[in-house]
C-alpha positions, 0 to 999 in steps of 0.5 A: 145815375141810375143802375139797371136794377133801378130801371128794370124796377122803373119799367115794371112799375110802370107797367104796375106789375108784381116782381112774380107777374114781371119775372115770369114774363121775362123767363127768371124767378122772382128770388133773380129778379129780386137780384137784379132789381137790387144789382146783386147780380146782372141779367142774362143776355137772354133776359136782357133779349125778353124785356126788350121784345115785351116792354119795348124798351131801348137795349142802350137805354136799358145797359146804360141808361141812354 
C-alpha cells in the first residue's frame, strides 16, 4: 500500500511540479516536504487543510489512500 509521503509525491508529479514550487503552495519549505515525501515525518493538519483546497484531493484518500 502506498504511505502518504508516496501520495503527496503522486499528486505533485502529476501536477509536474518541483518539491520548492509544490512546498510553497502548500505553506512548508521544501527541506518539510522532502520529509513528508520520504515519511520521516507527517503533515500538519494545516498543510494537510492546503493540499486539499489547492489539488482537489479527497482528505481519506490522502490519510489512508481510500
Amino acid at each position: 500500500m502506498d504511505s502518504l509521503g508516496k501520495r503527496l509525491k503522486s499528486i505533485r508529479k502529476l501536477n509536474n511540479m518541483t518539491q520548492i514550487e509544490f512546498a510553497r503552495l502548500i505553506g512548508v519549505s521544501q527541506g518539510t516536504l522532502s520529509d513528508i515525501e520520504k515519511d520521516r515525518c507527517k503533515p500538519s493538519v494545516d498543510t494537510l487543510v492546503s493540499i486539499r483546497k489547492s489539488f482537489k484531493v479527497d482528505i481519506n484518500w490522502l490519510l489512508v489512500g481510500e
